[in-house]
C-alpha positions as CSV (number, residue, x, y, z in Angstrom):
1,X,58.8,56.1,74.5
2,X,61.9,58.5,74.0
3,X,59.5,61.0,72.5
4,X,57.5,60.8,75.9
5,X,60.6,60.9,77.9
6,X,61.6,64.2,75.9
7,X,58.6,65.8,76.4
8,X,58.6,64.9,80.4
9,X,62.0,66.3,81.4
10,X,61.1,69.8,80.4
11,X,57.6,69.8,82.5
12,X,60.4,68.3,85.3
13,X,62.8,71.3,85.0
14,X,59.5,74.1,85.4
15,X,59.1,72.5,89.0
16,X,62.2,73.8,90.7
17,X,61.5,77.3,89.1
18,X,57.6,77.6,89.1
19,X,58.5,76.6,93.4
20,X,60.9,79.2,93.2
21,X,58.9,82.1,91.5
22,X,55.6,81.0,93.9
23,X,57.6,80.8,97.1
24,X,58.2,84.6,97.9
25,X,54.7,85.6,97.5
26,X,53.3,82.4,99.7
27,X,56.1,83.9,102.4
28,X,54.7,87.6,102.4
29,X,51.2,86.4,102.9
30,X,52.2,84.4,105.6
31,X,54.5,87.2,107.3
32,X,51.3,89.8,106.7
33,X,48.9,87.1,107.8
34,X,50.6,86.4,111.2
35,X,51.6,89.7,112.0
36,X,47.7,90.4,110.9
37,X,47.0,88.6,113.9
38,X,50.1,89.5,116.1
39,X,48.0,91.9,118.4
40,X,44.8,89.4,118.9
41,X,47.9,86.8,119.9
42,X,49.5,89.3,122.6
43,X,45.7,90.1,124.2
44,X,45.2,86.5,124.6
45,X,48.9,86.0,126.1
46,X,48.8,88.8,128.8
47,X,44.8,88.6,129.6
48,X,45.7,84.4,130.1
49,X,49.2,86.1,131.9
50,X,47.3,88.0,135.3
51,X,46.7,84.1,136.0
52,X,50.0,82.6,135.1
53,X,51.1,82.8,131.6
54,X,51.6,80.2,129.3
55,X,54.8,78.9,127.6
56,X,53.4,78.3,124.1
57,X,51.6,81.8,124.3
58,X,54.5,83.9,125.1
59,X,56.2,81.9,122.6
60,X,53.9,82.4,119.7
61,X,54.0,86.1,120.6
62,X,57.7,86.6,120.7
63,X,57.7,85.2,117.1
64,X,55.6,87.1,115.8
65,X,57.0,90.0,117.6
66,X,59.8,88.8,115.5
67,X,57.9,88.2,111.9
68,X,56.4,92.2,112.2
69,X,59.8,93.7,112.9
70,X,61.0,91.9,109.7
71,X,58.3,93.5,108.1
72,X,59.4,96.8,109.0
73,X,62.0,97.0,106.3
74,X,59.5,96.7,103.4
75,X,56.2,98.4,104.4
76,X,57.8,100.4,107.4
77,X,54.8,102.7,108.5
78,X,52.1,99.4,108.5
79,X,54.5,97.3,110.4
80,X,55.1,99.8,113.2
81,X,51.4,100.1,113.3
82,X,50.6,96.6,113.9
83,X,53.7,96.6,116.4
84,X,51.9,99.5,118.5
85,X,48.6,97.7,118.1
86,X,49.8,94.6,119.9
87,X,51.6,96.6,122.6
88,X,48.3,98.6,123.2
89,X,46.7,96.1,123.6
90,X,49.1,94.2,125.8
91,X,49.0,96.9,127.6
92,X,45.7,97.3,127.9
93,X,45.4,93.9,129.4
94,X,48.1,94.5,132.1
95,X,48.6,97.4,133.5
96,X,51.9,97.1,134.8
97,X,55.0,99.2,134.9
98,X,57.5,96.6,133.2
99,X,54.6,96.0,130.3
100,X,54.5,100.2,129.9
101,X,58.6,99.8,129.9
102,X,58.5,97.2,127.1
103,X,55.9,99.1,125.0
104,X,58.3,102.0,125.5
105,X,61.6,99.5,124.6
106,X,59.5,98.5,121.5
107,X,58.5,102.2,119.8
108,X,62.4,102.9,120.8
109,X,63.8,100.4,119.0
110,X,61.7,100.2,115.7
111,X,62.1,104.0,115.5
112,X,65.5,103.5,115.7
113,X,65.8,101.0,113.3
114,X,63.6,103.2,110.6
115,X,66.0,106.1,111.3
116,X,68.5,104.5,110.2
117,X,67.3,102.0,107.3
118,X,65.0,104.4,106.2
119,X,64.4,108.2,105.2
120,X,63.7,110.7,107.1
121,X,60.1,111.8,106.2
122,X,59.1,107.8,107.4
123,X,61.4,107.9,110.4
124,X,59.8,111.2,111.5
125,X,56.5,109.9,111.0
126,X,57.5,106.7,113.2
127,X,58.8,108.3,115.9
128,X,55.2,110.9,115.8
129,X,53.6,107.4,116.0
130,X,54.9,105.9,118.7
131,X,54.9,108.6,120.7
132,X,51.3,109.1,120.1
133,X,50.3,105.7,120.9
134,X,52.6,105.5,123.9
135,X,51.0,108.8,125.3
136,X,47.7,107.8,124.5
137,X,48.2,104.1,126.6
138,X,49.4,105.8,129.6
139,X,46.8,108.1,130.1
140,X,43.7,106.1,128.9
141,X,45.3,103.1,130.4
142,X,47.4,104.0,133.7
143,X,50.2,101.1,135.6
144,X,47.9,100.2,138.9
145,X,48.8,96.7,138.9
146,X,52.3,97.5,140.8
147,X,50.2,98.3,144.4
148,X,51.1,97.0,147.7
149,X,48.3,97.2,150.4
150,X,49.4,100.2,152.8
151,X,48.9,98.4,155.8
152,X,51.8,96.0,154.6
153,X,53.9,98.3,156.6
154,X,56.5,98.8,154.1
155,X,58.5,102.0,154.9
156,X,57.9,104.0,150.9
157,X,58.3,108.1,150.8
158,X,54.1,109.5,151.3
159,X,54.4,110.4,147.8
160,X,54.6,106.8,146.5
161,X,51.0,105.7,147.8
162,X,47.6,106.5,146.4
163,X,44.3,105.1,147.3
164,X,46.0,103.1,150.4
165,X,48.6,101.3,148.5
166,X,52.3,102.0,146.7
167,X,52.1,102.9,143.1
168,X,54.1,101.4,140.5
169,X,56.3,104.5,139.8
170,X,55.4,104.2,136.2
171,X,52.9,107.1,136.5
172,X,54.0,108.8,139.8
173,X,54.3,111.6,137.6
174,X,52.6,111.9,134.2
175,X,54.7,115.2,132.6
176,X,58.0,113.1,133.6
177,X,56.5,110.1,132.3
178,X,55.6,111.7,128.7
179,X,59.4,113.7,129.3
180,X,60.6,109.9,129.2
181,X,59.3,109.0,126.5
182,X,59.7,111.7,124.1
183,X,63.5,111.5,125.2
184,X,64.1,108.2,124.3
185,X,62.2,108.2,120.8
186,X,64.6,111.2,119.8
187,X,67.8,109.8,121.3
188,X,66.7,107.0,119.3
189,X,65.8,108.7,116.1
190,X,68.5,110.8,116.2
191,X,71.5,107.9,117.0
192,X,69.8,105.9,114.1
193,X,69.7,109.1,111.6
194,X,73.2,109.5,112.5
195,X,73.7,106.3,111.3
196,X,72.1,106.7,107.7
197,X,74.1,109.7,107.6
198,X,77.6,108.0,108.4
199,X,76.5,105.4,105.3
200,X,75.4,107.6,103.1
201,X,78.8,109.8,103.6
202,X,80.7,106.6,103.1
203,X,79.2,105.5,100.2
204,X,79.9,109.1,98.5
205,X,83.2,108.7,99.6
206,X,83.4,105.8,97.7
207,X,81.6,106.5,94.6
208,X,83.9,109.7,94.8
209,X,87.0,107.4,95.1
210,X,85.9,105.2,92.2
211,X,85.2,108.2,90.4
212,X,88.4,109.7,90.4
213,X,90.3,106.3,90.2
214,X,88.2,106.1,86.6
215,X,89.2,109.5,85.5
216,X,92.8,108.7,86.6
217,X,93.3,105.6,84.6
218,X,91.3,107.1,81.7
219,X,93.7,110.5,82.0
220,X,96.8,108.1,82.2
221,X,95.8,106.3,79.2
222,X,95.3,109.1,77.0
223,X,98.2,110.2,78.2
224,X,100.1,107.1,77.2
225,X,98.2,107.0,73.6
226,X,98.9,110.2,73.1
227,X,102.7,110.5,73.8
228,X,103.1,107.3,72.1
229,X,101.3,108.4,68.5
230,X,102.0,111.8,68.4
231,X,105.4,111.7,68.2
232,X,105.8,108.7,65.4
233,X,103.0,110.3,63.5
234,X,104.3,113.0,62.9
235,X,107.4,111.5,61.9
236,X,105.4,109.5,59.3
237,X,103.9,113.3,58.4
238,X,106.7,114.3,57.2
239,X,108.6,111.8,56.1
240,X,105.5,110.9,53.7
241,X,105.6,114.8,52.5
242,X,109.1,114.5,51.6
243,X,109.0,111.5,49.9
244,X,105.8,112.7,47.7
245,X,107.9,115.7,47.2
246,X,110.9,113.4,45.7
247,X,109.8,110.6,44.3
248,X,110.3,111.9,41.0
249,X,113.5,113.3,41.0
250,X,115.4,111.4,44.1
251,X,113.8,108.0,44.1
252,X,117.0,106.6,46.5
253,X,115.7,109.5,49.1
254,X,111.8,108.4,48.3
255,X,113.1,105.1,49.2
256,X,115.0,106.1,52.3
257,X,111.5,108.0,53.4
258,X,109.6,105.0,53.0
259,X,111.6,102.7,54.6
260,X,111.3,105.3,57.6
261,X,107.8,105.3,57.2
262,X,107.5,101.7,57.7
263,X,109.7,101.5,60.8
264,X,108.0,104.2,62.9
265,X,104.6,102.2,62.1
266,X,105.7,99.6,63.2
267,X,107.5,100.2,66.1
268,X,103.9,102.5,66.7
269,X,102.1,99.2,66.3
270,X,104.3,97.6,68.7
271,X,103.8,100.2,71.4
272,X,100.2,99.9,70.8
273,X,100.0,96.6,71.6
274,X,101.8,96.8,74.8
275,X,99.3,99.1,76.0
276,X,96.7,97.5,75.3
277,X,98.4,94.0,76.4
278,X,98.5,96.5,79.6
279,X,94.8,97.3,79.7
280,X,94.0,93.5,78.9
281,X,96.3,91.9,81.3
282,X,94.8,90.3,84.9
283,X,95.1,92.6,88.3
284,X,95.7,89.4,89.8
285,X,97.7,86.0,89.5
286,X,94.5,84.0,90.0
287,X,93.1,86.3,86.8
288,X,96.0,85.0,84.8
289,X,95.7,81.2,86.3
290,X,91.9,81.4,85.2
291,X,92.6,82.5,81.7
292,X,95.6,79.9,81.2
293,X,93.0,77.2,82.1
294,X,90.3,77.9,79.9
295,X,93.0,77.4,76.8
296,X,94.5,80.9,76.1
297,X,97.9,81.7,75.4
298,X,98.6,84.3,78.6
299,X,99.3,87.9,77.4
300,X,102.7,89.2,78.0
301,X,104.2,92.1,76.7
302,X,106.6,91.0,73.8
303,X,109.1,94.6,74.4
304,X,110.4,96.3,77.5
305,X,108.6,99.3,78.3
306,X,110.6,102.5,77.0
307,X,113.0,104.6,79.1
308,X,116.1,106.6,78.5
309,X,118.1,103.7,77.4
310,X,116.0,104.3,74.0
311,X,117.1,108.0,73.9
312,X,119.2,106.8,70.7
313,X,115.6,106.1,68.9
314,X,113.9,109.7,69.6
315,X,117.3,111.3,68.1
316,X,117.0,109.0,65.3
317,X,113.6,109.3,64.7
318,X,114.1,113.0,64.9
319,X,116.8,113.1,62.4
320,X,115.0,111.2,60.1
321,X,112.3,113.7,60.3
322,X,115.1,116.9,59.6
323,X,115.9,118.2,63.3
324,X,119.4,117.2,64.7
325,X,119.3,116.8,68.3
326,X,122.4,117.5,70.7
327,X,122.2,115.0,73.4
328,X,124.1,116.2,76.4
329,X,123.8,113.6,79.4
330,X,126.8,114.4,81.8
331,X,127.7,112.3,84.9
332,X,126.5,109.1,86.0
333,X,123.3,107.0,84.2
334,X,122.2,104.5,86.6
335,X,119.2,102.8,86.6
336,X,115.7,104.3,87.6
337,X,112.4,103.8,88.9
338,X,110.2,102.0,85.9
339,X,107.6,105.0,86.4
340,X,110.4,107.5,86.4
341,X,112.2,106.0,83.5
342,X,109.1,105.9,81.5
343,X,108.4,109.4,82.4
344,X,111.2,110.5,81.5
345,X,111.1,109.2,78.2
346,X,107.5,110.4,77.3
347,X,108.7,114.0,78.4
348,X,111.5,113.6,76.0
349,X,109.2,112.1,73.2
350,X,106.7,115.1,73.2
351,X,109.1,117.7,73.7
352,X,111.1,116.3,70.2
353,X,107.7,116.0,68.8
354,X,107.0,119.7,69.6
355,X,110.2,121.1,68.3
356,X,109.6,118.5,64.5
357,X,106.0,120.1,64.3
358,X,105.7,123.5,65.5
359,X,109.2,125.3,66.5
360,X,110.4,125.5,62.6
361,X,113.8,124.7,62.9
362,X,116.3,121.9,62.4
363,X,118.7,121.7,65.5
364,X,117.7,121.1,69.1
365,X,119.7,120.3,72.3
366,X,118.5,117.7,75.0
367,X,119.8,117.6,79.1
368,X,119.8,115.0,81.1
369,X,121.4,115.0,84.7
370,X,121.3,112.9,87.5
371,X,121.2,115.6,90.3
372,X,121.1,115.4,94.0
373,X,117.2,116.5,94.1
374,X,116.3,114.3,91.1
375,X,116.8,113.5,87.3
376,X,116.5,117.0,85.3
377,X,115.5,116.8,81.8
378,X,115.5,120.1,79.4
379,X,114.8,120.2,75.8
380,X,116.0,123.8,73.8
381,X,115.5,125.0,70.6
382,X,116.1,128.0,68.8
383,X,112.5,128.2,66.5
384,X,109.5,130.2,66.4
385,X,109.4,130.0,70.8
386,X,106.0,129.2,71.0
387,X,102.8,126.9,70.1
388,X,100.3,127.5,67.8
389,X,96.9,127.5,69.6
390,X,95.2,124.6,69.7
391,X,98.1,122.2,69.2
392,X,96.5,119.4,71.3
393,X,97.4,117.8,74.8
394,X,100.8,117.7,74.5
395,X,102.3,120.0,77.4
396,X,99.4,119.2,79.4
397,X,100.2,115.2,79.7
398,X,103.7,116.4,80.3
399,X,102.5,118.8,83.2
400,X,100.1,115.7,84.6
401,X,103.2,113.0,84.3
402,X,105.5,115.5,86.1
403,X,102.7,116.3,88.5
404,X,102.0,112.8,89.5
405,X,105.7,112.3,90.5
406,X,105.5,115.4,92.3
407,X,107.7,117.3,90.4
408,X,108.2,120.6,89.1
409,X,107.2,121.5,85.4
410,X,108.0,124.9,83.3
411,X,107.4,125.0,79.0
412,X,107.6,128.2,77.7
413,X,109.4,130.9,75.4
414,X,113.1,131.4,76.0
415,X,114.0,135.4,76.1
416,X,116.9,134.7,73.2
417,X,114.4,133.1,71.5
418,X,112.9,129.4,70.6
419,X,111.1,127.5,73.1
420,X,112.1,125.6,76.4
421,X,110.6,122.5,78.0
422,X,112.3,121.7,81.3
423,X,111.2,119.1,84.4
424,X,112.9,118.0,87.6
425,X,111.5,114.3,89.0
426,X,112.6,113.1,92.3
427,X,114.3,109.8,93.0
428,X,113.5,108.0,95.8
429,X,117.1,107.4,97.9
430,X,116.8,103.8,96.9
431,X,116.6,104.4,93.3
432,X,119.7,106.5,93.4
């Protein structure tokens, strides 16, 4: 019995789906089937209509008015066919004005619709459709049925009667008639194409937007990476070349390299993982109440983000690595904007880490000044006064930083000699 009941539940659980997968087909072939039929349904409705018309006839048609638009979206060209049959022939059947103004309403709209859901090789070949069919209904089948007998005595203009009675209007005058009709199809083509157009233009603007919010956040990462390693890698660099270099003859200063060596890693490792705590973290509170509830321990960083309170560690780290650095910081050293802070820091870390590798000396001298248009920083030194090519990204994530404040930026070659690296970032009033 509970090998039978195993084997039942599984043919139960194929229902639902085998419904599910048989259900859009059986839908389509109904929608094609009564739209199929649509114009036999609208013949029968208006030839039943010049003797009263029946509820459930005009009913019937208006849906499946209804199921043939729908179509319109997936075959577009068959759809509108069957949509002018059934107006042709409705037309056809009654020959009166406000039938040839709801053929008319009918082309309009669907041509419309396709100009705007659709490109514009189909919508073009819509609207060359419906015009054709329209054209070809009012001349092979002319409004009469809007005639009141002349001798009726109403008081009409002489040009409204033909035949002894009035005219409907419809076809008073065939070149204005066709002049009608071709002007609505292109208003409506065109107000529908201008449509598209206004989608398709905001949907570039936001793949454009996403695009360059992608690029930003990758640039501001490698940024980050970059400023981050650089620097304590090449402290490690050469801290690991001295200590190879005197581990023979000054094991205390091997020692002293080593333990400098494990520091900077660390305190690498340490940066790393607040960036990519950073990267990992949730946009959102709801993000971080979701992860807390499905068991895991919420990701905080475990260390303040750098600034120029750490200014101590790049002159340390700097020493360590055989450049002295003359920190001069006059006036007042309130706090600052996080992203200014930060900044600020980087600059300093890249510009030390430029002098250690490249400018060949082993004294520097660092500003730092509060001024009335911003925070200037300047790093000096009296080396080679330039970069060897191909030195990396250095000055350029210093340039990017600088220019994403809105700041001003200069690195290059003092005229005494050595190599200058100076930047000016604003500070907004309140973070003065």
């Amino acid at each position: 019995m509970d090998i039978e009941a195993g084997q039942a539940a599984p043919e139960q659980g194929r229902g639902p789906r085998v419904a599910g997968r048989l259900w859009p087909p059986v839908r389509t072939g109904l929608a094609w089937s009564g739209a199929v039929v649509y114009p036999c349904v609208t013949y029968i409705t208006f030839d039943h209509g010049q003797q009263g018309f029946d509820v459930l006839m005009v009913l019937a048609s208006i849906a499946l008015t209804a199921v043939v638009a729908s179509l319109l979206r997936r075959r577009p060209l068959p759809a509108l066919a069957l949509l002018l049959l059934g107006t042709v022939t409705a037309t056809m059947e009654m020959r009166r004005a406000e039938v040839g103004y709801l053929q008319t309403l009918a082309g309009v709209c669907a041509v419309g619709y396709l100009a705007a859901a659709r490109s514009r090789r189909t919508s073009v070949t819509a609207g060359l459709m419906a015009f054709t069919a329209q054209v070809l209904t009012l001349f092979g089948f002319p409004p009469d049925g809007g005639c009141v007998p002349a001798e009726a005595g109403v008081n009409v203009p002489r040009e409204g009667w033909a035949n002894g009675c009035q005219t409907s209007g419809w076809v008073s005058n065939d070149g204005e008639t066709v002049a009608f009709i071709a002007v609505a199809l292109i208003a409506a083509w065109m107000v529908g194409s201008s449509s598209r157009e206004r989608r398709a233009h905001a949907e570039a603007l936001r793949s454009q937007a996403t695009a360059r919010a992608i690029n930003a956040e990758r640039l501001r990462i490698a940024r980050e990476l970059h400023d981050m390693i650089a620097h304590s890698i090449g402290v490690i660099a050469i801290q690991a070349g001295v200590g190879s270099r005197v581990i023979e003859t000054q094991p205390a200063e091997a020692r002293n390299a080593l333990t400098t060596i494990e520091a900077t890693s660390r305190e690498t490792l340490a940066g790393l993982r607040r960036t990519l705590v950073a990267l990992r973290k949730p946009d959102t509170e709801e993000g971080a109440v979701a992860e807390q509830t499905t068991g895991h321990e919420e990701l905080a960083p475990r260390e303040p983000t750098p600034g120029l309170a750490d200014i101590d560690r790049l002159v340390t780290s700097a020493l360590d690595a055989g450049v002295r650095v003359e920190v001069r910081w006059p006036g007042e050293r309130g706090p600052l904007p996080a992203d200014i802070d930060l900044a600020a820091f980087r600059i300093l870390q890249e510009a030390l880490t430029n002098v250690v590798r490249h400018a060949g000396t082993d004294t520097c001298r660092v500003s730092v000044e509060r001024r009335a248009d911003g925070l200037s920083i300047e790093v000096e030194d009296g080396g080679r006064g330039g970069l060897p090519a191909g030195t990396g990204f250095g000055l350029a994530g210093m340039r990017e930083r600088v220019a994403l404040l809105h700041g001003r930026f200069t690195a290059g070659p003092r005229p005494e000699g050595g190599f200058r690296v100076a930047a000016l970032l604003p500070v907004p009033e309140e973070g003065r």
